[in-house]
N, C-alpha and C positions, 0 to 999 in steps of 0.2 A: 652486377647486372644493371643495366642503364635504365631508369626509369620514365615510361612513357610519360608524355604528357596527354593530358585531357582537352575536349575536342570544347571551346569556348561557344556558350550559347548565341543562338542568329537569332535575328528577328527574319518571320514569314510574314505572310497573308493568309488571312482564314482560306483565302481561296487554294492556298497551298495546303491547306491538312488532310490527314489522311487519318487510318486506322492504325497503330502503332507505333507515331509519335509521342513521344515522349515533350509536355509542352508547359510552358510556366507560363501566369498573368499577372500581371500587373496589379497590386490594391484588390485584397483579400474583401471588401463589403462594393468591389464594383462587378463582381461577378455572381453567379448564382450556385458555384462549382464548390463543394464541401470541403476539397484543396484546392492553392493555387498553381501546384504542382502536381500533374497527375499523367501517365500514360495511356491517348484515348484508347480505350479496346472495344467502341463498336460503333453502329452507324448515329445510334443514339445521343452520343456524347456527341460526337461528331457535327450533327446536326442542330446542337444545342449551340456550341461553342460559336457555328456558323452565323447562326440567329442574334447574335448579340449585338453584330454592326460595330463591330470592334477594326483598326486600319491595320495593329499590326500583334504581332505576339512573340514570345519566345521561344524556340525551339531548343531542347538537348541530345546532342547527338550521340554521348556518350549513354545514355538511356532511355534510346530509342529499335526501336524493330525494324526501324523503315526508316525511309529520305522523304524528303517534302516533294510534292509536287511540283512540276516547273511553275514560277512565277507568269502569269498572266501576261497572253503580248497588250503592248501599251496603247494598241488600236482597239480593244476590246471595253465592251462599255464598262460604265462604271458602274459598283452595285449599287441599290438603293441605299438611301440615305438614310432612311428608317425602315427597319427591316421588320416584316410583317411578325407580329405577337405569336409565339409558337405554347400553345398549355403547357405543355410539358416542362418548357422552361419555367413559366408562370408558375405553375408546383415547386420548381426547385427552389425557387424565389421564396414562397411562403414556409417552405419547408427551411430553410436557413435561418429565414429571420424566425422561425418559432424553435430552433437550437439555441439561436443567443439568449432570446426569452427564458429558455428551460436552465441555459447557463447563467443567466444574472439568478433565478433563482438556486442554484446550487451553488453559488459562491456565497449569498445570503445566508444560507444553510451551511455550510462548513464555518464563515466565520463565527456565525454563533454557537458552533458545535467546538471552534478552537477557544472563546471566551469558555464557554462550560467544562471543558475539560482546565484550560488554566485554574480557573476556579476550584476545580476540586480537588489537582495540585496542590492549592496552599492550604484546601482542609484535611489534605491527607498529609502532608507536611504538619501542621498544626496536631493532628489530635496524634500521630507519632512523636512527636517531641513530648508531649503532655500525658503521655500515656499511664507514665506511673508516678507522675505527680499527683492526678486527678483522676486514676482507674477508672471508676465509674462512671464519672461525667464523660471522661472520654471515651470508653467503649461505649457506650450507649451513643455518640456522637459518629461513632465508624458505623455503628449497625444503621446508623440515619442516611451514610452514604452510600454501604450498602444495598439497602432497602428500593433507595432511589434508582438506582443504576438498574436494579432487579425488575423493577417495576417498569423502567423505560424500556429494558430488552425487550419485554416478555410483551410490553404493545405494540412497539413499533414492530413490523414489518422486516423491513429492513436497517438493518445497521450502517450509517456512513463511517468508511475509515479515510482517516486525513492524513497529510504528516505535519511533526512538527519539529523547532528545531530543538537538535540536542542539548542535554545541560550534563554540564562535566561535574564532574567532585563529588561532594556528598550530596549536590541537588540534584545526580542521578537518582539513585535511591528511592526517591519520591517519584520521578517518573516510572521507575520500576514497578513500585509496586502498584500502582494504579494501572501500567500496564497489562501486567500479567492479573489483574483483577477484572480486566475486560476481556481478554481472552478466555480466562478463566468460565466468566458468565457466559459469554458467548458460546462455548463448549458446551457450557453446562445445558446451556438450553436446546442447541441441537441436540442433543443427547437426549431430552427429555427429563429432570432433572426438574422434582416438585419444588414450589415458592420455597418452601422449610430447606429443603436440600440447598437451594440457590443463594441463600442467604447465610447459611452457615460454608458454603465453598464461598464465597466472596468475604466474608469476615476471615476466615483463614488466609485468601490471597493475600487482602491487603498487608496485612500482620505477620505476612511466611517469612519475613527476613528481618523481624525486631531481633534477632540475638547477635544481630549486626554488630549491635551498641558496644558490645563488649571484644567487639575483634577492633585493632589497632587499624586506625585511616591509612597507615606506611604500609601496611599487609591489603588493607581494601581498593588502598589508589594506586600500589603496584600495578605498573606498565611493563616492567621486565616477568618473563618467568620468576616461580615461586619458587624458595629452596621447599626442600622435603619438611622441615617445621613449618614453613610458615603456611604450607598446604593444609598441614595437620592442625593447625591455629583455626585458618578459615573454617576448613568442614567442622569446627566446631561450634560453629552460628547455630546449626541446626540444636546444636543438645541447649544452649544457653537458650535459643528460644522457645524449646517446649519449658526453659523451669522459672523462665519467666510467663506463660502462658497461663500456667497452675496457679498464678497467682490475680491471675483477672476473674473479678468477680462472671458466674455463669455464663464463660466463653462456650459455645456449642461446643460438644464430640468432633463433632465434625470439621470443626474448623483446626481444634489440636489437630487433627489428624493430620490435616494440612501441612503445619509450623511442619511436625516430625515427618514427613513424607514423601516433601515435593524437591527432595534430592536421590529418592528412592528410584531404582529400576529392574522392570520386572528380572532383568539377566541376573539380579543378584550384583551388579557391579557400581550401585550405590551408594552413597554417606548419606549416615551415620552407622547405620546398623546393618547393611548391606542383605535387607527384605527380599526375598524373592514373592512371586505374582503373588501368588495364595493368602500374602501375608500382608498388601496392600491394598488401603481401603482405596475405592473410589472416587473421593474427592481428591485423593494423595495423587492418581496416576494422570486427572487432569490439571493438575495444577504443575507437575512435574515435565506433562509438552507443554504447556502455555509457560512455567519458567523459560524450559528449554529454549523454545521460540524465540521469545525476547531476547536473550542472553545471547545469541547467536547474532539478532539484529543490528543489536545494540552495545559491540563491546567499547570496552575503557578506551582502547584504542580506537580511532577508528579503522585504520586500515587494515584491522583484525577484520572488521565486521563483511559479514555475509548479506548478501542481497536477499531480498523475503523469498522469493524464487529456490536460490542456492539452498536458504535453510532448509526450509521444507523438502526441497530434494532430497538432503543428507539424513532427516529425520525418516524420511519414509524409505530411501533405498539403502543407505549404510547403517541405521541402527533400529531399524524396524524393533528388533527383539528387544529392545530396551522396553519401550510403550508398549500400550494397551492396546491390540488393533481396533476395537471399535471405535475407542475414543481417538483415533489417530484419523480413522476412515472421517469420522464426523471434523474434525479440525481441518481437512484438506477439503472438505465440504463448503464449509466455512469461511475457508482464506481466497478459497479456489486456487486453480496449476497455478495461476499468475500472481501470487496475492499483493494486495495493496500496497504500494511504493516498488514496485517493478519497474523496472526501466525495459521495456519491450520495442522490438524493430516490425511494423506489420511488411503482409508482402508485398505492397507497392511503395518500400522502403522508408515509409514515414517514423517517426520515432514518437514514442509516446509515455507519460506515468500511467500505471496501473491506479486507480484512486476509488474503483470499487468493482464489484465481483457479481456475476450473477449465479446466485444458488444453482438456477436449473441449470445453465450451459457453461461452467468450468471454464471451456476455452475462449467463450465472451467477455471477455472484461469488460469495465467503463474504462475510458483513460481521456488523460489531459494530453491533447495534443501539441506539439511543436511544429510551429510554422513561420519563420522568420517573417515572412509579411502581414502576420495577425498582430497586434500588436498585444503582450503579454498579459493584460489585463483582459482579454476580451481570446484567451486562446479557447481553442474550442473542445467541449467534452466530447467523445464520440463512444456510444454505445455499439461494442462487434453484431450484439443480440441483432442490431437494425442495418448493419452491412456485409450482406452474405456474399460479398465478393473479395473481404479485405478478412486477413486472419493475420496473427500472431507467427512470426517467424523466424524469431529467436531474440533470448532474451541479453540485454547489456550489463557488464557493469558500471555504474557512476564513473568509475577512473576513466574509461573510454571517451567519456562525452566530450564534447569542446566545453571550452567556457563557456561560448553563448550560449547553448544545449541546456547544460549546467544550471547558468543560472535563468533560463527561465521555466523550465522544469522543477528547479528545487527542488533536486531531490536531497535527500537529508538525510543524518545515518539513523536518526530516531523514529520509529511508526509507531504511532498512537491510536487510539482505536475508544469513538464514542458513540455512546447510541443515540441518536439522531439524525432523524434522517440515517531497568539497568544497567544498569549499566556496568557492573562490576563484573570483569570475570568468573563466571561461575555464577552468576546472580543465582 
């Protein structure tokens, strides 16, 4: 089948627009239009665009409703040369420039939310390697970053999730487990989940996959399927690290519970000891979606890995019976439909990252926009909550994008998640 060709953009005259043009401009900070690519759909836009005293514009005809108006006969006066100040545009004007404003502060705020998570990277790094050199010192050192992390949830408001880039090898691991240690909290606290509970599920997170130590890196950094022993190898992280756990001075209940649990599912069709619901405490069953979660995000591979979108789908429509349903209802609460690092299309086909979620409306996200003529530094964030004409219309994945897309989006296989503002298969 012989493939059309696309209809190459024309420059018009404002005096040529209409309502269902489809129209681009020129240098995204010389207009006052939220894109520089948009299809007018009323008199308003219309009349905005007219107002600007612009000589010529873009037209696409391939995503368009309509044709341009005849061009102007050449006997007809000329329009004014400064075209009279319309409010409305004057709004749009303030209204953009206090987006960029709200956007230098939120890139302020994630990179020092990506310093503080690196940071605590290397002290979760740190007090895992040191752990039973110096038990005490070190645990007592995890409950300090625990504590912290508990204490920032449970003030802040809202949670920012960022991404960050992936670390292969054994300095997955480390992302991991501080991963699912913020999921974890974050669970916990939509849940309602007392300071004491919060801090013995977060001491368990971080610490759910020390019996690691003793499964071989040729079995942990396998990229090929597993034979049937070395399956049998892995699922046995969980038993080495409840009998290493026994051996840390006054680790909570609750946190053991964790170590031996957060492979558990309610179907009965988990490792170690394959618990069904009755027999699974509640720190085990949230820490067992927030592994799941990750693990899903984030595998060895990456071309294994699932979009945050895709996981969450599969957790809630193909293995519902696994999890907990309340604690699943509050985790989709949490991440929302789209969750953070999405790569979503809205419906006046802009592309966007998912980069945060709003509690009350699900299908609102915030996202980082893609606009080839904003220049990447200064792209813009757009809350759905604040454009009830623009929705979400189906989601991407990474492999789709262009390069350019790609990379000024960033998106990445790893989602990190801190409050402010694994990578192993089977993690």
């Amino acid at each position: 089948m012989k493939a059309t060709m696309s209809a190459p953009e024309q420059k018009i005259s404002p005096a040529q627009l209409r309502v269902g043009l489809h129209i681009r401009l020129d240098g995204w900070m010389e207009h006052p239009f939220l894109f520089s690519s948009f299809k007018i759909r009323n008199e308003k836009q219309l009349k905005a665009l007219q107002s600007l005293g612009l000589e010529t514009l873009w037209w696409l005809p391939d995503r368009s409703d309509a044709t341009p108006l005849p061009p102007p006969a050449l006997d007809e006066p000329a329009p004014q040369s400064t075209p009279a100040v319309d409010p409305e545009v004057e709004a749009m004007w303030r209204e953009k420039k206090a987006r960029r404003e709200n956007l230098a502060r939120q890139r302020e705020a994630y990179g020092r939310c990506e310093k503080q998570f690196n940071a605590s990277v290397g002290r979760v790094k740190s007090l895992l390697r040191n752990l039973f050199a110096r038990p005490q010192e070190t645990l007592e050192q995890a409950r300090e970053v625990v504590a912290e992390l508990v204490d920032s949830l449970l003030a802040e408001k809202d949670v920012l999730l960022h991404l960050m880039s992936a670390k292969s090898g054994d300095e997955g691991a480390y992302y991991h487990a501080l991963n699912v240690t913020m999921l974890a909290l974050m669970l916990g606290r939509e849940a309602g989940l007392s300071v004491a509970e919060m801090r013995a599920l977060g001491l368990g997170a971080l610490l759910h996959d020390m019996g690691k130590e003793r499964v071989p890196s040729q079995i942990l950094l396998k990229k090929t399927p597993w034979t049937a022993a070395e399956r049998t190898f892995y699922q046995q992280h969980v038993v080495y690290g409840v009998e290493m756990a026994l051996k840390l001075p006054d680790l909570p209940p609750g946190a053991l519970e964790v170590i031996a649990q957060h492979h558990e599912t309610l179907d009965g069709g988990g490792f170690p000891n394959k618990l069904t619901a009755n027999r699974i405490g509640r720190l085990g069953r949230i820490v067992a979606i927030a592994n799941t979660y990750d693990d899903y995000c984030n595998r060895l591979n990456p071309a294994e890995a699932m979009t945050p979108a895709e996981a969450l789908a599969r957790m809630f429509k193909r293995e519902r019976e696994k999890f907990d349903a309340e604690f699943l209802q509050h985790f989709i609460r949490c991440l929302g439909v789209y969750p953070p690092g999405s790569i979503v299309q809205l419906s006046n086909d802009a592309i966007g990252l998912v980069v945060n979620v709003n509690a009350g409306k699900l299908l609102h996200p915030t996202l980082l926009l893609y606009d080839a003529t904003v220049p990447k530094e200064e792209a813009l964030m757009l809350d759905l909550d604040d454009e009830p004409d623009l929705s979400v219309a189906r989601t991407l994945h990474p492999s789709s994008l262009t390069r350019e897309i790609h990379e000024y989006l960033s998106p990445r296989s790893r989602i990190s998640y801190y409050p402010e503002g694994g990578t192993e298969r089977g993690a």
